[in-house]
C-alpha positions as CSV (number, residue, x, y, z in Angstrom):
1,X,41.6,2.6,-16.7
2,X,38.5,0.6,-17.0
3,X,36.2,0.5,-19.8
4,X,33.8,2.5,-17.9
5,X,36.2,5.4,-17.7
6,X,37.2,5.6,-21.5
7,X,33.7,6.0,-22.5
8,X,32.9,8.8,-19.9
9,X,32.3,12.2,-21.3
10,X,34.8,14.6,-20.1
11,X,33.9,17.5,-18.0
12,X,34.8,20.9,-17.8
13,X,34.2,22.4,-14.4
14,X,34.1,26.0,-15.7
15,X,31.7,25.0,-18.3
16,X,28.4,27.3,-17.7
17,X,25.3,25.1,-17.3
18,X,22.4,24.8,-19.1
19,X,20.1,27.7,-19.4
20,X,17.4,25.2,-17.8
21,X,19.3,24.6,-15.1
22,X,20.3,28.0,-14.2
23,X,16.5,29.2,-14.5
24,X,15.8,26.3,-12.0
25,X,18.6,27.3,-9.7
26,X,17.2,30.6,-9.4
27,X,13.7,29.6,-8.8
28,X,14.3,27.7,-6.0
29,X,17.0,29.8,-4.2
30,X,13.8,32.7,-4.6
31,X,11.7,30.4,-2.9
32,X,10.2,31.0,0.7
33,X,11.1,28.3,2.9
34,X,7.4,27.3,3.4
35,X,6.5,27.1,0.2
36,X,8.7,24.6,-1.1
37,X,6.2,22.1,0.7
38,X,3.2,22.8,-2.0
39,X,5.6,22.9,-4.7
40,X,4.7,20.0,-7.3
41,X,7.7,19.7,-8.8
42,X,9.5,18.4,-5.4
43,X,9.0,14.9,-4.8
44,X,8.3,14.2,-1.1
45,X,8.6,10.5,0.0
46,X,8.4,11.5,3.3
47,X,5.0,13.0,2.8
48,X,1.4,11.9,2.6
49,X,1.1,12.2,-1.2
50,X,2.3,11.5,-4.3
51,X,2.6,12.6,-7.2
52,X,-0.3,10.7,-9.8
53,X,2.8,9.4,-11.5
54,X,4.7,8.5,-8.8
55,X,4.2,4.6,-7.3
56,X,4.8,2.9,-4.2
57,X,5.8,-0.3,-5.1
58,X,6.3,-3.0,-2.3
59,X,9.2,-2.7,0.1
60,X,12.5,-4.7,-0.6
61,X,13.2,-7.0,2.5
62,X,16.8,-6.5,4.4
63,X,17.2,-10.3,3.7
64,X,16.8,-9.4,0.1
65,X,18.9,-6.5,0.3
66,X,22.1,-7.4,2.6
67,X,23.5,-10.0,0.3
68,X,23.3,-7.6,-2.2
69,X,25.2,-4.8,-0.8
70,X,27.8,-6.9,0.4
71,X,28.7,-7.9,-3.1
72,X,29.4,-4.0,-3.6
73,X,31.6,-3.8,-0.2
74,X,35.1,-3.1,-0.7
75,X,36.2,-4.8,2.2
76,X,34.6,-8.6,3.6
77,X,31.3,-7.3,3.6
78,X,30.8,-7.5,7.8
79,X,29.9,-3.9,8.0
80,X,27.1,-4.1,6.0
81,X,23.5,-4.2,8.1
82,X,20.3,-3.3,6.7
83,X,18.0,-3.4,9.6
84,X,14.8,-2.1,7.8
85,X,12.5,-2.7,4.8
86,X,13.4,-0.3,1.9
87,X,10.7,1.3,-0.3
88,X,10.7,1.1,-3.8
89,X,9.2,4.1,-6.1
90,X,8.0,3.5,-9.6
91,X,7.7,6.2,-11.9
92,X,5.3,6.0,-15.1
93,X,7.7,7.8,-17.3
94,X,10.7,5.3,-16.2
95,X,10.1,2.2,-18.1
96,X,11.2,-1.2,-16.3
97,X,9.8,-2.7,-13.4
């Protein structure tokens, strides 16, 4: 067992969840399809706009990237391809940069 693992909470699966979770559950499975597009609390990176506390930051390169996730690879690393530029979020209430 690693360190990681002995310091892990432990979890009950029939635990009830929080009351704030449970009132959020049942907003959203209320919710029309359409209107979950104008719904502020649902960040869209796809979309055209952010949120005023949401960033975009500049885009990691896959050369930047690639060596990176090969270190994680379980294997020898030669099925790992990034072919595109990631973007990077910032958010004002996260600190770190």
């Amino acid at each position: 067992m690693s360190k990681m693992d002995e310091n892990a909470p432990l979890l009950d699966a029939h635990q009830s969840p929080p009351a704030g979770l449970k009132q959020l559950y049942k907003r959203y499975q209320k919710l029309k399809f359409e209107d979950l597009e104008h719904d502020s609390k649902i960040l869209d990176f796809n979309g055209s706009h952010l949120p005023n506390d949401v960033e975009a930051l500049e885009p990691l390169k896959p050369s930047y990237l690639e060596p990176l996730f090969k270190r994680f690879d379980e294997q020898d690393g030669s099925n790992v391809f990034v072919s595109q530029d990631s973007p990077i979020y910032s958010h004002k209430k996260l600190p770190g940069r």
